[in-house]
C-alpha positions in Angstrom: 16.2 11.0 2.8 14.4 9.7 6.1 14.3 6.1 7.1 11.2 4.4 6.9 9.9 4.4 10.7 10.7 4.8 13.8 11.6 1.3 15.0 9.5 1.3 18.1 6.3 1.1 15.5 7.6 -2.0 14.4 6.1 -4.8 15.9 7.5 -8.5 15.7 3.9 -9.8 14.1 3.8 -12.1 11.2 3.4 -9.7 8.0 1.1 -10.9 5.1 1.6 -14.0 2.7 -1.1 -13.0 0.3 -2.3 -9.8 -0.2 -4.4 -8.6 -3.4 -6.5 -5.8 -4.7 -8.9 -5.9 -7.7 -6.1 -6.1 -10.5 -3.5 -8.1 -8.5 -2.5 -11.2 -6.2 0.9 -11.1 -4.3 2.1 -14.1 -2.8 5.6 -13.2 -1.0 7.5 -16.1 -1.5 10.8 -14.4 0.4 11.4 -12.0 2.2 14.1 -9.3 2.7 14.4 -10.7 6.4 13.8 -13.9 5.9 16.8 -13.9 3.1 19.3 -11.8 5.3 18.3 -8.7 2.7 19.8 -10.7 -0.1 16.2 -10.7 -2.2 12.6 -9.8 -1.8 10.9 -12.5 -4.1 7.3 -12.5 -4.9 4.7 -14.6 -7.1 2.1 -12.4 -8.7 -1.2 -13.3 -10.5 -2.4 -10.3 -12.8 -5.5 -9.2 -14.3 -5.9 -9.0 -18.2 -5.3 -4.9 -18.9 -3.3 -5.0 -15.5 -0.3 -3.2 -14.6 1.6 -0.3 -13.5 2.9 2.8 -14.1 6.1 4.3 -15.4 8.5 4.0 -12.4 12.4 3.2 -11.5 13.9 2.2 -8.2 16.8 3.6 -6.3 18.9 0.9 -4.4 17.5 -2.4 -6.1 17.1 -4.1 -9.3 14.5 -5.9 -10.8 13.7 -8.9 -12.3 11.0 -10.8 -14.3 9.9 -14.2 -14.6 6.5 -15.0 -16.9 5.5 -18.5 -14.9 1.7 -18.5 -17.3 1.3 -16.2 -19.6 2.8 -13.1 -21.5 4.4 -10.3 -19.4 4.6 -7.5 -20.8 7.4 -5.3 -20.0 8.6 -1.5 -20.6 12.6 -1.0 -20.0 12.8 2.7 -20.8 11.3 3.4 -24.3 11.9 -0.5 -25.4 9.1 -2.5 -25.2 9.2 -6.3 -24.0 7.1 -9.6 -24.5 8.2 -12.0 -21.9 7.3 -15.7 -22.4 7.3 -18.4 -19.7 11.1 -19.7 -19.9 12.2 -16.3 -20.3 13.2 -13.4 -17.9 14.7 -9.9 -17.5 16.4 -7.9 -14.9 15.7 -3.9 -14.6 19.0 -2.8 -13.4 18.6 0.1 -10.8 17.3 3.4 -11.9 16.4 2.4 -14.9 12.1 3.6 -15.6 10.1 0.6 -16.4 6.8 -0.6 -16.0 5.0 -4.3 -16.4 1.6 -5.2 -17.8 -0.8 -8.0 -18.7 -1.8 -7.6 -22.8 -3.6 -10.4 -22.9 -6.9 -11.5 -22.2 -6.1 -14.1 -19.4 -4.7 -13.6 -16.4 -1.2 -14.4 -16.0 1.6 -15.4 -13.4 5.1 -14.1 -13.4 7.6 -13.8 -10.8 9.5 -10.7 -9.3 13.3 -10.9 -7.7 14.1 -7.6 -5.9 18.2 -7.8 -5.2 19.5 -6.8 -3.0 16.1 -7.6 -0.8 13.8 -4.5 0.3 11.7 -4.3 3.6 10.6 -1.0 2.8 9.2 -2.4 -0.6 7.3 -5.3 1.0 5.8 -2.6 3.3 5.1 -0.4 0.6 2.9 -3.0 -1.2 0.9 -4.0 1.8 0.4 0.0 2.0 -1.0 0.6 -1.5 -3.0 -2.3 -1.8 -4.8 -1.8 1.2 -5.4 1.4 -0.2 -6.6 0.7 -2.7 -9.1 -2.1 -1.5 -10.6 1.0 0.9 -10.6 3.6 -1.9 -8.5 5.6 -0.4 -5.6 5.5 -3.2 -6.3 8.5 -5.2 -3.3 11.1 -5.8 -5.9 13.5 -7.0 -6.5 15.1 -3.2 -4.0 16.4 -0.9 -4.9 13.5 1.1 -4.2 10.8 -1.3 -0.9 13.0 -2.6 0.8 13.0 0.9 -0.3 8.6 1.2 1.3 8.4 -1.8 4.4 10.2 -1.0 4.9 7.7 2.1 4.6 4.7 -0.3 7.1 6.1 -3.2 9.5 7.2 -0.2 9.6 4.5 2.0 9.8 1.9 -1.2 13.0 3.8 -2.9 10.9 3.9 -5.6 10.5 7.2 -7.9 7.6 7.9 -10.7 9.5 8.0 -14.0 7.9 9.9 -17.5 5.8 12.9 -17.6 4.7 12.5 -13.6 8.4 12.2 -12.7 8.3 16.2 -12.1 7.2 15.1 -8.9 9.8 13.2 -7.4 11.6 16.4 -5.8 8.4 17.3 -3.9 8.0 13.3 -2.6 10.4 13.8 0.5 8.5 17.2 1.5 5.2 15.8 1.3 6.6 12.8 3.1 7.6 14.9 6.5 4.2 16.6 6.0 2.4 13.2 5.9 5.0 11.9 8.7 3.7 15.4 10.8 -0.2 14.0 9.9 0.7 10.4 11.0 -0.6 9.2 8.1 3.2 6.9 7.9 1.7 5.3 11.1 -1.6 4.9 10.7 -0.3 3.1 7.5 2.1 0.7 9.2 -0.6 0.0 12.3 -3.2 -0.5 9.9 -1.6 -2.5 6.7 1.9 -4.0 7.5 1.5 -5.2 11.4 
């Protein structure tokens, strides 16, 4: 699998604190560098109805922490009700997804360990595009964006759409060939 990117597109600029899309606030709290790669750790304020998708991650694990509010959580085919006070750790590979039930928005915590630059990058990716409309997988365009954030995260679509996943690392040299992997960095991460 490539590497993320070349490391002369990697500028020494301050990334991001906040960043935040319609459904989502993400305060990064830690970061992979800052931490010496020991944890990515992030503070997130969801949306009622928010969430994501069915996913799984390569090289980290993952855990949750409800802060306000009731997280809900999908570990395989179990589903999960966190409560502040409680957590739970996705080990690696393992599909899950996390959601908002309620009618509130709530605040939860995320621990990525070990720590995951390519992660923190791949946020900053989708939510800016998302905020410029330019996230949907439905055109060739969208697919190949996509493929840079799944590939350069470590992290893999899990369920039905996980028929995908061996044609991520194609579409991602295709995308790479297009630029579209730094136009991404230059316009959302630096």
């Amino acid at each position: 699998m490539e590497t993320f990117i070349e490391s002369e597109l990697i500028e020494q600029k301050a990334l991001q604190r906040v960043i935040s899309n319609p459904e989502y606030t993400v305060i990064f709290l830690t970061t992979a560098a800052e931490s010496g790669n020991r944890m990515s750790e992030m503070e997130i304020l969801l949306s009622p109805g928010g969430g994501n998708e069915l996913h799984k991650h390569l090289n980290f694990a993952e855990t949750f922490i409800p802060l306000e509010g009731a997280l809900g959580v999908q570990v395989g085919p179990n589903k999960l009700l966190l409560k502040p006070g409680e957590q739970y750790t996705v080990p690696i590979g393992m599909p899950h997804n996390f959601s908002n039930p309620g009618s509130q928005p709530i605040r939860f915590r995320v621990v990525i360990e070990p720590g995951h630059e390519g992660f923190e990058r791949s946020l900053r990716m989708l939510y800016g595009l998302q905020n410029e409309g330019l996230a949907d997988v439905k055109t060739w365009d969208g697919l190949l964006r996509a493929s840079v954030v799944l590939v350069i995260s470590d992290m893999r679509l899990a369920g039905k759409k996980a028929i995908l996943n061996p044609l991520m690392p194609i579409l991602y040299r295709i995308a790479c060939r297009k630029g579209y992997d730094r136009e991404m960095i230059r316009k959302y991460c630096i």
